[in-house]
N, C-alpha and C positions, 0 to 999 in steps of 0.2 A: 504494500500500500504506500502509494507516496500523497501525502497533505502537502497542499502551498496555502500559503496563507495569502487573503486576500485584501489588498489593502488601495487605498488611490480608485481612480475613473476609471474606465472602461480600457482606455489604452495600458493602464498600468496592471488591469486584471487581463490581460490578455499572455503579457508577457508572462507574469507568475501562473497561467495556464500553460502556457507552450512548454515553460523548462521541465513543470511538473509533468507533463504528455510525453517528452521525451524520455524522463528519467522511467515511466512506466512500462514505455514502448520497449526500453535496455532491460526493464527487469519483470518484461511480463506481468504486470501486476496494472493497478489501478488507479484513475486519481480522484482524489478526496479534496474536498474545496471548504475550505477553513472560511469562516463566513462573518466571525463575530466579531470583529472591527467593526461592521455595519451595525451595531446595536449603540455604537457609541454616537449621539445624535449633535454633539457640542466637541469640538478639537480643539488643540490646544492652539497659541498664536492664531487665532484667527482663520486657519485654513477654512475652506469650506466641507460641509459637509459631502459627499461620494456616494450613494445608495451601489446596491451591487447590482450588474448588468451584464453579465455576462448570456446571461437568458435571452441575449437576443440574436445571439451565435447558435449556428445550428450543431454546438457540441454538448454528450452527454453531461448533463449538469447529474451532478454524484456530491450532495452536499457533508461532510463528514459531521457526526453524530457525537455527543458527549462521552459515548464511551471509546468511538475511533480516536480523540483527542488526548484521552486520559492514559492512551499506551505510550503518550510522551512526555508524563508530567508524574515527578518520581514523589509516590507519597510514605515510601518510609521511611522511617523517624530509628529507627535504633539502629545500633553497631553492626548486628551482625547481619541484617536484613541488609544493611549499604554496601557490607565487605562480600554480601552475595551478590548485587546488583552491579558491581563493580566488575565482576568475574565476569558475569552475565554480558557487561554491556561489552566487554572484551570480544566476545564470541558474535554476536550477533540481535543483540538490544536494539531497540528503536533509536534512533537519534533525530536531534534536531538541530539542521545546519541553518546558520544563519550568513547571508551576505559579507564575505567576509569587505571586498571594496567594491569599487562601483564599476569597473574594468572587467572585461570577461576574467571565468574562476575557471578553469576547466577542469582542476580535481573534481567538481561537484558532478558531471559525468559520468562519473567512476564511481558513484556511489552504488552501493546494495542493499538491499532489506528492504524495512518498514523506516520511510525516510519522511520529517515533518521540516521542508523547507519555508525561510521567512529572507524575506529581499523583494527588490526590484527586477535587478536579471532582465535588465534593459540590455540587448545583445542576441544578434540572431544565429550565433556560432551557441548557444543553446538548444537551439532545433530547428538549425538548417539540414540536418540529416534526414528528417522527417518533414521535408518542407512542404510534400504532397498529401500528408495528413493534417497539417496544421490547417493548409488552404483548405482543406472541402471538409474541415469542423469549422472551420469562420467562415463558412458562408454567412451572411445574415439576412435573417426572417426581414426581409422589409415588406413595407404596407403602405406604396406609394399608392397616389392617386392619379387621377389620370393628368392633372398638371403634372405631376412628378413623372410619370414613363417620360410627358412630353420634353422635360427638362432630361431625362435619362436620354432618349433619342439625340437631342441635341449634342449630349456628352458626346454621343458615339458615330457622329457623323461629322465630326471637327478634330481638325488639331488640340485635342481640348486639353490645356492648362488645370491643374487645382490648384488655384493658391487659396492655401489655409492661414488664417491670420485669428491668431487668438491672441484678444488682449484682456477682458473685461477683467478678470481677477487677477492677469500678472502686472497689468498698471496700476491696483490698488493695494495687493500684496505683497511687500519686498520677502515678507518669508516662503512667498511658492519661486518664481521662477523671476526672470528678467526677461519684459517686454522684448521681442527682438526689433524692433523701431522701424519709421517710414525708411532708414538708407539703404537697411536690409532688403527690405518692400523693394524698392524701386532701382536697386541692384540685379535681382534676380530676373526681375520683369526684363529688365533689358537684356539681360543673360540670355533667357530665353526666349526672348525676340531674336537673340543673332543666330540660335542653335535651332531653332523650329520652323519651318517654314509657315506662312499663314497661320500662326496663331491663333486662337480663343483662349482669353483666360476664365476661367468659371470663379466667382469669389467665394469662400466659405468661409461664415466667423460667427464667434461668437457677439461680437459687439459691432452690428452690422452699421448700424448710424454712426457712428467712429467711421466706419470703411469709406461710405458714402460721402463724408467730408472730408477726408484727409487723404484716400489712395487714389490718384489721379493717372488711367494706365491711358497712354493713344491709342490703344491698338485694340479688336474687338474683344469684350468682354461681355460678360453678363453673370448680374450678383444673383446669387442663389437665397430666394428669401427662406425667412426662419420658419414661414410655414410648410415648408415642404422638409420640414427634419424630421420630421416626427417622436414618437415617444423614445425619451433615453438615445436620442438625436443616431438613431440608427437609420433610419432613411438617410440621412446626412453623409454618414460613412458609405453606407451604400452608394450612392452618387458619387461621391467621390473615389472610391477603388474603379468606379469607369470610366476617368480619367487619363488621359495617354500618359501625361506626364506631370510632374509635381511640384510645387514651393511648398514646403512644410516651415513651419516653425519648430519653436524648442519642446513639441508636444507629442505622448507618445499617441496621442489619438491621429495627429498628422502622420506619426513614422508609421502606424498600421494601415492606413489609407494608401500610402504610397507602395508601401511591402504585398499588400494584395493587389497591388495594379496589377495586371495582367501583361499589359503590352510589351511586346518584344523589345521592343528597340527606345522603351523608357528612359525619360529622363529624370531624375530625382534632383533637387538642391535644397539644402537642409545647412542650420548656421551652426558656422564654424564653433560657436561659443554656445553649447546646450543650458550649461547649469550656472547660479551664478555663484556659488560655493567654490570656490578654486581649489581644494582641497579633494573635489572629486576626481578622479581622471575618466573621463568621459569618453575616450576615442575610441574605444568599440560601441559606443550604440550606433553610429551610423557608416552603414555598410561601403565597404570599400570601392563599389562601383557608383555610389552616388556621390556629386558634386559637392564640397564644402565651402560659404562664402561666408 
């Protein structure tokens, strides 16, 4: 049995699903989906609340249960019960790894047993092995409308750009991330003005009236309103994995959008600078065939 713990948005439960699908896939075994982060309804520093979302992925959701939990949480209290536990966990006891940095780990691979993993495991050398199972369990259940195919047709009958630009909570939170700013914007745009032929940029964000007055592109575009995202903004994802090619921001909900693009001959740009913790090292989350600016 392997548990991951789920913690973060949609993009950040997808990665602690894929590491845990892999590790299950190496050892035959199951995954279990740690869920009670989401009972916490107040975080600390001001983050926002994250309900869990995974449910709109079309993978077995396998929620783990109080007693799958309690094979990882040591409840005895005397000498020799510990000095037996200790033997125990020598051989083959449950363990629980935790993230040791933020850069790929790859002892965590090699792991065996009943394994109760906690981290981010932003990095796709965690189950790039398995990259054809990941794809066809993240499919997602969308529930567009028929404005929405019509905006989906439009996706797939253009050069069509995603640029994702998420600001509303990292320009009012210094403790989530750093804004990636209009030079960023309007770098990449020109970027991929020179690398695309005919162009369409399609816009996605979360703070769209910010976009509508501040991102100024020449070239054809068309903003993606918020009523076609639908619930736990999985329509949104949707539309945008049918996208030829990608601007993401510092967001794993953008790196998963771009990661199930499908198109061959994709283009991804993604910024150079993900976190603003400099303490992290960051350079494996973003794959080595995609552009960094």
């Amino acid at each position: 049995m392997i548990v991951t713990k789920l913690i973060g948005g949609l993009g950040n439960q997808m990665f602690q699903y894929a590491v845990a699908r892999n590790l299950a896939y190496k050892n035959n075994s199951e995954v279990k989906l740690d869920i009670n982060h989401y009972k916490i309804k107040v975080l600390p520093h001001g983050l926002p609340y994250r309900p869990y979302d995974l449910s709109v992925l079309k993978l077995k959701e396998n929620i783990a249960t109080e007693k799958d939990l309690s094979l990882f949480k040591s409840n005895s209290t005397g000498l020799l019960e510990r000095g037996l536990k200790k033997i125990k966990n020598i051989i083959s006891a449950p363990r629980v790894i935790y993230e040791p940095h933020f850069n790929f780990y790859p002892q965590l691979l090699n792991e065996k047993g009943n394994i109760y993993i906690d981290g981010y495991w932003q990095c796709e050398k965690y189950f790039l092995e398995i990259e054809n199972i990941i794809r066809d369990e993240f499919q997602i259940k969308h529930s567009l409308t028929s404005e929405g195919f019509e905006m989906l047709e439009k996706i797939k009958s253009t050069n069509s750009i995603c640029l994702n630009i998420r600001r509303q909570e990292l320009a009012s939170n210094p403790n989530l991330n750093i804004f990636i700013g209009l030079e960023y914007i309007q770098k990449t745009i020109k970027y991929m003005n020179e690398k695309i032929s005919n162009p369409h940029f399609f816009i996605f964000s979360d703070e769209l009236d910010w976009v509508k007055q501040n991102v100024k592109i020449p070239y054809d575009h068309t903003i993606v309103e918020s009523n076609l995202y639908g619930e736990k903004f999985k329509d949104c994802l949707y539309l945008m994995t049918h996208c030829k090619h990608f601007i993401i921001p510092n967001s794993s909900f953008g790196w998963w959008a771009a990661w199930l693009g499908s198109d061959k001959d994709k283009k991804v740009v993604a910024p150079e600078k993900w976190l603003i913790d400099p303490k992290y090292n960051t350079k494996d989350i973003i794959p080595s065939n995609w552009i960094k600016i």
